[in-house]
Every structure is written in structure tokens, then in C-alpha cells.
C-alpha positions as CSV (number, residue, x, y, z in Angstrom):
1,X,161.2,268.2,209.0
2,X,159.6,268.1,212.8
3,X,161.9,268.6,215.4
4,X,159.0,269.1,218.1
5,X,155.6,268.1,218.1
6,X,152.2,268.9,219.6
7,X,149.4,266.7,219.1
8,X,145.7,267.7,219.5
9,X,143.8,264.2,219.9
10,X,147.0,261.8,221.4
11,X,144.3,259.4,222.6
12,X,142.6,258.8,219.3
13,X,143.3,256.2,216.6
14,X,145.5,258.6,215.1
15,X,147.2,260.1,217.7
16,X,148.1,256.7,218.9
17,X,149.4,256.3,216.0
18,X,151.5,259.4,215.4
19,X,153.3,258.4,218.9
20,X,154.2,255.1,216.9
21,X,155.5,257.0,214.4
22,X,157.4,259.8,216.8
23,X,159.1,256.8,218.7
24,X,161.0,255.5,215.3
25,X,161.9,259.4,214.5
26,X,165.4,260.4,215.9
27,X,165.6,263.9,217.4
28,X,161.5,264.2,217.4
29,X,160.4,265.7,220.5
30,X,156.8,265.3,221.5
31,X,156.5,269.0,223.3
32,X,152.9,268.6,224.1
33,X,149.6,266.2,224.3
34,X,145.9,266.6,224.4
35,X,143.2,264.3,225.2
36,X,139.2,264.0,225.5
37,X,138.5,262.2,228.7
38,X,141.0,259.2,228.9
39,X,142.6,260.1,231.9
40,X,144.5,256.8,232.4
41,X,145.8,256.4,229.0
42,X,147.3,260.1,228.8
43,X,149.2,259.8,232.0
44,X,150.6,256.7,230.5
45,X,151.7,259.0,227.4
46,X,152.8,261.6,229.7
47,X,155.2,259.2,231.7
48,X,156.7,257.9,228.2
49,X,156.9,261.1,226.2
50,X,157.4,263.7,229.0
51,X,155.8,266.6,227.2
52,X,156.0,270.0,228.9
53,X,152.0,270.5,228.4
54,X,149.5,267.8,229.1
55,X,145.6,268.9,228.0
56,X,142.3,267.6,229.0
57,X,139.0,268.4,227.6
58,X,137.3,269.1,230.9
59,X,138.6,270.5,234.4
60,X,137.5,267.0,235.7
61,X,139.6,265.3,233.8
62,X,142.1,267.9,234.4
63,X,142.3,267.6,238.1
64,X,142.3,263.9,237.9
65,X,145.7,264.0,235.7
66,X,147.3,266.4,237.9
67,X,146.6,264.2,240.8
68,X,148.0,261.1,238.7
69,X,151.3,262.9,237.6
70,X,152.0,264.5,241.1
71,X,155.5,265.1,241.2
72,X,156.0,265.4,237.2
73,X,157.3,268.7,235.4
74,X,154.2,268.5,233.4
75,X,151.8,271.8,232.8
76,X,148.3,270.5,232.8
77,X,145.4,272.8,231.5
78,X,141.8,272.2,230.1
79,X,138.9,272.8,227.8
80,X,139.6,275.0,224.7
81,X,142.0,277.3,226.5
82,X,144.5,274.6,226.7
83,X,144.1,273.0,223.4
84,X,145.1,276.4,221.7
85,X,147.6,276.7,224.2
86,X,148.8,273.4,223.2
87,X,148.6,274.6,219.5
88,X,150.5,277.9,219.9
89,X,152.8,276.5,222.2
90,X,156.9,277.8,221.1
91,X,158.4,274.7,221.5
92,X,156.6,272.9,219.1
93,X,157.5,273.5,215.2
94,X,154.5,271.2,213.8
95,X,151.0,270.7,215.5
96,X,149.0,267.1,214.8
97,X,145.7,268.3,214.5
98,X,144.0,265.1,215.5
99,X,141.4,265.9,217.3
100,X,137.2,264.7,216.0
101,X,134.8,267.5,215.0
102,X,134.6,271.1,214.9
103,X,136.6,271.2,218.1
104,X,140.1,271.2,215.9
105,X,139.2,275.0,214.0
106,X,139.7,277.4,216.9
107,X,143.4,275.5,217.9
108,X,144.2,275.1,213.8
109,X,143.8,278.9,213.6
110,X,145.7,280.0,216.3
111,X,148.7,277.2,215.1
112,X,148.6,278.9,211.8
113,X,148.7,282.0,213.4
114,X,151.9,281.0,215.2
115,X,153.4,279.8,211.5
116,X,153.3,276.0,212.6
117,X,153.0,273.4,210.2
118,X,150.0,271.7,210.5
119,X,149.2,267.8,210.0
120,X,146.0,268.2,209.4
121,X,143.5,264.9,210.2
122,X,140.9,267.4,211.5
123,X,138.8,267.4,208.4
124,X,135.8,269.4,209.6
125,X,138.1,272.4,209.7
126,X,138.5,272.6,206.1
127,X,134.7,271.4,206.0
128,X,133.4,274.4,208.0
129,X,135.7,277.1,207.5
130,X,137.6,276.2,204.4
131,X,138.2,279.3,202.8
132,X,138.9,281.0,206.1
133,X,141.9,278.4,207.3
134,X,143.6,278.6,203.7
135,X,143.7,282.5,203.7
136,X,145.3,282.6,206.9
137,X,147.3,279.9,205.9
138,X,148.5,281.7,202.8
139,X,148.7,285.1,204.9
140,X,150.9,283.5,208.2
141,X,153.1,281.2,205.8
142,X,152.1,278.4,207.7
143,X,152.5,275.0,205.7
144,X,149.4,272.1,205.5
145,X,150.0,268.9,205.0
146,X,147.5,266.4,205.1
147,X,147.3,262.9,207.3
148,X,144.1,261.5,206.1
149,X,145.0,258.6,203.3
150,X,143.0,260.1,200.4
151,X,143.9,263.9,201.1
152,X,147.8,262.6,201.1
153,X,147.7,260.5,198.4
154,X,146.6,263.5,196.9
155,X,149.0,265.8,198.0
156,X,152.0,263.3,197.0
157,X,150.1,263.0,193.1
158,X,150.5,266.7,192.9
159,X,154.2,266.8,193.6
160,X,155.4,267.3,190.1
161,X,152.4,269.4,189.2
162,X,153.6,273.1,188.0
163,X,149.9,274.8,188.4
164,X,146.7,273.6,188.8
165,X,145.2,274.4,185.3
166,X,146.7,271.2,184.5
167,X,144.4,268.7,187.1
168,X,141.4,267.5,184.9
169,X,140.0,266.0,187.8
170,X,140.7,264.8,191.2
171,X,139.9,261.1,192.0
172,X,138.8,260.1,195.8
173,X,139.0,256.4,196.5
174,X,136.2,255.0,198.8
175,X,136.2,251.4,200.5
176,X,132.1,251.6,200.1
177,X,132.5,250.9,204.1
178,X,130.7,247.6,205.7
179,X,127.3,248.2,203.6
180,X,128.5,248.1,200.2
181,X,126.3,246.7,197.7
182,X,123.6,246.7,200.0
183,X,119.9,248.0,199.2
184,X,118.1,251.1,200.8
185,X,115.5,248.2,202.3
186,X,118.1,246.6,203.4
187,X,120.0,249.1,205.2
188,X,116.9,250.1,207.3
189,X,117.8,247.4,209.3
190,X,121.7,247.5,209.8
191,X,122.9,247.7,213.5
192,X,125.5,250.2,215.1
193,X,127.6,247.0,215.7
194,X,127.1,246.4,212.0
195,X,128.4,249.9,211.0
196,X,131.1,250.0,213.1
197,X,132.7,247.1,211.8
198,X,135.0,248.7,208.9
199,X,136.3,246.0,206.2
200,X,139.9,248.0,205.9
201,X,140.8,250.4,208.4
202,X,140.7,250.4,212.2
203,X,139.3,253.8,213.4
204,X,137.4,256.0,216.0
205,X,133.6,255.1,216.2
206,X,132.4,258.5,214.4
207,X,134.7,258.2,211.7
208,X,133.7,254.7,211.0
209,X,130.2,255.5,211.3
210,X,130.6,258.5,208.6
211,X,132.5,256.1,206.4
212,X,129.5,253.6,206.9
213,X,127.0,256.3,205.5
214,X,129.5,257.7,202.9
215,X,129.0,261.1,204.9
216,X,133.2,260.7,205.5
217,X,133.8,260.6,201.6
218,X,131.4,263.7,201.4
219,X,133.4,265.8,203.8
220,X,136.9,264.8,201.9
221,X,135.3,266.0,198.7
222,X,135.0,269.3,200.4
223,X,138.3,269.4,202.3
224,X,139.9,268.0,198.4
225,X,138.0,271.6,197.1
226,X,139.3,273.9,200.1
227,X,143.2,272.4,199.8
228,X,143.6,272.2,196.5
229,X,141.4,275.1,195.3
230,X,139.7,273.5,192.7
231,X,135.4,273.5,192.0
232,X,133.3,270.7,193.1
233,X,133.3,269.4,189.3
234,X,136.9,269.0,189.2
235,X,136.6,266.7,192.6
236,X,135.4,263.0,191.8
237,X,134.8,259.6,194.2
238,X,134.9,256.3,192.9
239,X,134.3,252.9,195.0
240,X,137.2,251.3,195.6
241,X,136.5,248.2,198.2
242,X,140.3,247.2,198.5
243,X,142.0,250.5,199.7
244,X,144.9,250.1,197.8
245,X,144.6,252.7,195.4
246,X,144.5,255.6,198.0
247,X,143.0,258.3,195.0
248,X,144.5,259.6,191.6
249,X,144.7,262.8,190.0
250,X,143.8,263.1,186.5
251,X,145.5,265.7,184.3
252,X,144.4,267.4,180.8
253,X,146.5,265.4,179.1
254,X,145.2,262.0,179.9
255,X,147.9,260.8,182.5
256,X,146.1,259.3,185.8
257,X,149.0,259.6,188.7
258,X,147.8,257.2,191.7
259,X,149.1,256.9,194.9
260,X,149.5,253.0,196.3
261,X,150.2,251.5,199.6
262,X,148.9,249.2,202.5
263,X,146.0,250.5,204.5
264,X,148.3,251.8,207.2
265,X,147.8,255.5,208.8
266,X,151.1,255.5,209.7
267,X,152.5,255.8,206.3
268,X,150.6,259.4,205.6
269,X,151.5,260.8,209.0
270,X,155.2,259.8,209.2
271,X,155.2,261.7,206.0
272,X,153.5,264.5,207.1
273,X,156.0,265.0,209.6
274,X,158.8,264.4,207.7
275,X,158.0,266.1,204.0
276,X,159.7,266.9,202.1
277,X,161.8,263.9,203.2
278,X,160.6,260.2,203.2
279,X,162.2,257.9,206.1
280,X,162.0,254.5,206.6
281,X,158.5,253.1,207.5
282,X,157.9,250.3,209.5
283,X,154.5,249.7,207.9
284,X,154.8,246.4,205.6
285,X,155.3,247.4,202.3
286,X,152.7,246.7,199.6
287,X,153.1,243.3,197.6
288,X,151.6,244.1,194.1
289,X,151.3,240.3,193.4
290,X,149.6,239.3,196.8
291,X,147.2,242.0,197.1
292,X,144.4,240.8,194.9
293,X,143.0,242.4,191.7
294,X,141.9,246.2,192.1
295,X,138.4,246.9,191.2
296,X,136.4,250.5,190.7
297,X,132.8,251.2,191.0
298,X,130.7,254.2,191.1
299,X,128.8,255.1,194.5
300,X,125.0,253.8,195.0
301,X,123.4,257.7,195.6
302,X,120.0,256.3,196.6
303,X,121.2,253.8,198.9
304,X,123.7,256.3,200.4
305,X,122.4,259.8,200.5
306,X,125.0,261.8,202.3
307,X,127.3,261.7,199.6
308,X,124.6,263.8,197.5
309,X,123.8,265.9,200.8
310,X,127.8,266.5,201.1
311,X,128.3,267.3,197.8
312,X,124.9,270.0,198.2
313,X,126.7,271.7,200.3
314,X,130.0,272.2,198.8
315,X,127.8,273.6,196.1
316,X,125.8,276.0,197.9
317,X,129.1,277.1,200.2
318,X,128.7,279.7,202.3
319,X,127.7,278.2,205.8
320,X,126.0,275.6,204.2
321,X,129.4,273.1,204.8
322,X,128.7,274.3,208.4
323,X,125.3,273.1,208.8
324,X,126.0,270.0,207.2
325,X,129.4,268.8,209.4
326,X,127.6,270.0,212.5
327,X,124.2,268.4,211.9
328,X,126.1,265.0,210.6
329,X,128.2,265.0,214.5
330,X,125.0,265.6,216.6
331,X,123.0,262.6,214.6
332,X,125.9,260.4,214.7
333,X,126.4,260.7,218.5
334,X,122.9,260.3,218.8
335,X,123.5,256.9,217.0
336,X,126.3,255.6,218.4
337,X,123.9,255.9,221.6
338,X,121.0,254.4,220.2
339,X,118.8,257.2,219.9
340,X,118.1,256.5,216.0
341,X,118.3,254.6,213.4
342,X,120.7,254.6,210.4
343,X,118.9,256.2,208.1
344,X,117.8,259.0,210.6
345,X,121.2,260.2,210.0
346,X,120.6,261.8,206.4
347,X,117.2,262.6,207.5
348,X,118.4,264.7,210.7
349,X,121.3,266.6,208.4
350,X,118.5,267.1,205.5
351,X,116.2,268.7,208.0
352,X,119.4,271.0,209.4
353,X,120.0,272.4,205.8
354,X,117.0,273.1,205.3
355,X,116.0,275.0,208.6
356,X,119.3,276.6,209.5
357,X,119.4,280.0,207.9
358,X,121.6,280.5,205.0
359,X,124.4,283.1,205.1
360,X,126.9,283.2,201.8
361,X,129.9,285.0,203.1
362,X,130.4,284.1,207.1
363,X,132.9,285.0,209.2
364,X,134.3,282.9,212.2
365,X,132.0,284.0,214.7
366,X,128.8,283.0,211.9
367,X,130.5,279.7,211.4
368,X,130.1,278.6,214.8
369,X,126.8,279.6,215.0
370,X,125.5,277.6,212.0
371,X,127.5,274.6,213.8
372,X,125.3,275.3,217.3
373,X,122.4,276.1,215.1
374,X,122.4,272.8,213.4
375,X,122.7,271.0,216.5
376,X,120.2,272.4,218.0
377,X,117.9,271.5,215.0
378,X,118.6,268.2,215.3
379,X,118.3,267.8,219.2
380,X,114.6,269.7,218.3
381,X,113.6,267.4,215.7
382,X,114.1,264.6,217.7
């Protein structure tokens, strides 16, 4: 169980909510805190939770805290020099890898380098460099345990399971987001205030966004492959608009294990923090007879391509997840600006894939360079 805590992202939807969960945890110590750009609200965190490091993204933003917690006994550091320093730090025994996009690999290394256990809500880690995190996982000793919903629900199914020969199939549940059952014509039209309006979960905007297109459930079918070491035929997504089923696992025998519970984030990261014990959760509990009937669906592939262009990639493998995740952040940005439309997003991460050179067995160094490459495609198409 977590006795002291660092958490990459603490300004975020879930970091927010992991200090929720930190503040009904005896004996939890929050030993360090990063942040993007939200100056005001970290010093506010700082004040409460008195870490011994405080992180910003830039020097700015850096300077600006420093000057706001004058007189604190609070290291402040920047960029991606502190956010590995935040993830290696020694007084932390768990790190809350919380932060959006490829940003979280470099700091998730170097915690599993340092034998931390990781909470992993970073998804384009596994996305990227899948293979590469779970070797040096398996190599330091250094335990992962999920915090998305799905990814947990998961993990919890597969408690009893003795090997994996035994999982038939794995069984991602997906909300549909705000444009289910809506045609291709229709979606040509949709608004970013439209996409960002998520019928279930409150979340950060690129999240949401991904969830809109369906890229999000294409990235948690590769993260399901890379943390559970299973093929992309063994990893299945079905619609599921209420999120109350959070996904199943299906074993050779016939039996279907789900995982059930209120759309609340802070019931997968208190247990992440507290496996292989479960506390009390303040979260309302779920009330089978008030939540409705449970329905299933499969996903509409034409009117939501990036669930096929997600699921290309996990097939290809190599840097091709890579290319995909990093294509998929620079169009979103450029949507959540305005710059495009919604179905310039597929369009943008189709033309990445198939410009960015492939390469089947990359290292670290050719990982982040099929991230910058398919940037840059995108930024050139455009």
C-alpha cells in the first residue's frame, strides 16, 4: 500500500482527483506535485499538501511559483528535468503518472527504474513504447497498476486468473461518447463544444475529444495488449452507453467476469494506491435497481474511423503505435483550437501513418522520433 506519493499531472482531472482520494487515506504522504501551466492552482496544492518538490512545465511557470511560495520549504524545478526528478524522487514509494501525452514515457521509465509502483493513467506510454515500459518493468520489479476505468476493471477481472492461456478474450466497454448513433454526414458538422460535452465522465478536453472520435478506446486496446500480453485478437470493444459495466474478461470456458461500479475515477485510483487492499470509498455505491437496464452494441467503423486506424496500428507494431498517438495529439490540439474540423482528425493521423517511415524494432531514441515525425506531418499537411 502507498505510504508516499508523487504525482505527475496534479492539476488535471485526475490528479485532482487522486488528492481527493490522498486526503481520505491515513498515513499517505503526498511527497511531490507536477503541473502544466496552472500556476495559481498548484500553489494552492502546495499550501495544503506541503510536498518537498513542486514541478512546472516551463521556467516561466517555474519562476512564478517560486515567487508565490516565498518563504515555503518547497523545491521547485521545471520542464522534463523535474518531472523525472519528481518521478525518481526517494521519498515517494508510488508515482501517479497523470500527466496527457507522450510527455509521461521519459518520467514512467525512470520511476520504474527506481522500483516505484506506478499508477499508470498515462496511456500513450504503453501506446508508444509498450513493449519497452513492460520489460523494464519486468527487469526493475517495479509493479503497474492501472487508473484508467477500463484498464482496472480489467486488472481486478484477472485477479483469480492463474495464466493467461485461460483469457478467451478481453472485453473493453465504450460509452460511444456524445456522437453515438450519429451518421458520417452527420458528424461533418459536429462542433468542438459538441465533442466536448461527454454523456458520463467529466474529463480533460483531449481525452474527451479522443473519446468523442473513439481514438481513446483505440489507444486502450493497445495499452489492454502491452499490459496483459495478449494479441490484438484476443482484445475486443463493445458499446456500452451507460458505463456501468467498466469491461469483462472472457475465459475458455465460457465464464464472462465483469467489473461494475458508478462512473467515478476515484474508485480505480484509490485502488491503485491501495492494492492489494480495498478501503472505504466515498464514491456512492452502485444501486443495481436504479441504474437503468444495461445495453451492448457493436462500434459504427465507418462513422468512427480511428478505432480501425488504432487497431492498424497495434497490428503493424513497431513504431507504427508511435505515429499514430503522436499524429492523434497534434490534430487534436489543432482542434480544440479551431484549426480543423472533426473529421480532419482521422484524416491528419491517416496521412502520418502513411508518410512516417516505418521501423519494426525501435528503440527509445526511434520512438520519439516517429512521435516528432508524425507531428511534423501533420503541422506540414495542414
Amino acid at each position: 500500500m502507498t505510504k508516499n506519493l508523487s504525482i505527475l499531472g496534479s492539476t488535471g482531472s485526475i490528479g485532482r482527483q487522486t488528492l481527493e482520494v490522498v486526503e481520505l487515506l491515513p498515513g499517505v504522504r503526498v511527497a511531490a506535485l507536477t503541473a502544466g501551466t496552472n500556476v495559481a492552482l498548484m500553489a494552492e496544492q502546495c499550501r495544503k499538501f506541503r510536498p518537498e518538490l513542486a514541478v512546472m512545465a516551463t521556467e516561466e511557470a517555474a519562476a512564478e511559483l517560486r515567487e508565490a511560495l516565498a518563504g515555503e520549504k518547497i523545491r521547485i524545478l521545471s520542464g522534463m528535468e523535474g518531472l523525472i526528478a519528481a518521478a525518481e524522487l526517494d521519498g515517494a514509494d508510488t508515482v501517479v503518472t497523470a500527466v496527457v501525452g507522450m510527455v509521461g514515457l521519459r518520467p514512467t521509465l525512470a520511476a520504474i527504474r527506481k522500483k516505484k509502483r506506478i499508477a499508470l493513467a498515462n496511456k500513450e506510454t504503453l501506446v508508444c513504447a509498450g513493449e519497452l515500459v513492460m520489460a523494464e518493468a519486468m527487469e526493475y520489479g517495479a509493479e503497474i497498476v492501472p487508473v484508467d476505468s477500463e484498464h482496472s476493471a480489467i486488472f481486478q477481472c484477472l485477479m483469480g486468473c492463474r495464466d493467461r492461456s485461460e483469457i478467451r478474450r478481453l472485453i473493453l466497454t465504450c460509452s460511444g461518447g456524445p456522437f453515438y448513433g450519429k451518421s458520417p454526414e452527420e458528424l461533418k458538422y459536429v462542433t468542438k463544444s459538441d465533442a466536448l460535452r461527454h454523456p458520463n465522465w467529466k474529463m480533460g478536453n483531449k481525452i474527451t475529444i479522443d473519446c468523442a472520435t473513439l481514438m481513446n478506446k483505440g489507444l486502450e486496446v493497445i495499452e489492454a495488449m502491452r499490459l496483459y500480453d495478449l494479441p490484438l485478437d484476443k482484445v475486443d470493444v463493445v458499446i456500452h452507453r451507460q458505463s456501468i459495466v467498466h469491461s469483462l474478461v472472457e475465459y475458455r470456458d465460457g465464464a464472462v467476469m465483469a467489473q461494475l461500479g458508478v462512473p467515478d475515477m476515484r474508485v480505480p485510483i484509490r485502488l491503485a494506491l491501495t492494492y492489494p487492499y480495498r478501503a472505504e470509498n466515498p464514491a456512492a455505491p452502485l444501486d443495481l435497481l436504479s441504474c437503468g437496464d444495461l445495453s451492448f452494441a457493436q462500434p459504427d467503423k465507418e462513422a468512427f474511423p480511428c478505432l480501425a486506424l488504432a487497431k492498424e496500428a497495434a497490428a503493424k507494431a513497431g513504431n507504427a503505435c508511435a505515429v499514430l498517438n503522436g499524429a492523434n495529439e497534434a490534430a487534436v490540439a489543432k482542434y480544440l483550437k479551431d484549426k480543423i474540423g472533426f473529421y480532419d482528425i482521422p484524416r491528419l493521423v491517416r496521412h502520418a501513418m502513411d508518410t512516417v517511415p516505418y521501423t519494426a524494432r525501435p528503440d527509445l531514441t526511434e520512438i520519439l522520433n516517429a512521435d516528432r515525425a508524425a507531428r511534423e506531418a501533420v503541422d506540414q499537411l495542414i
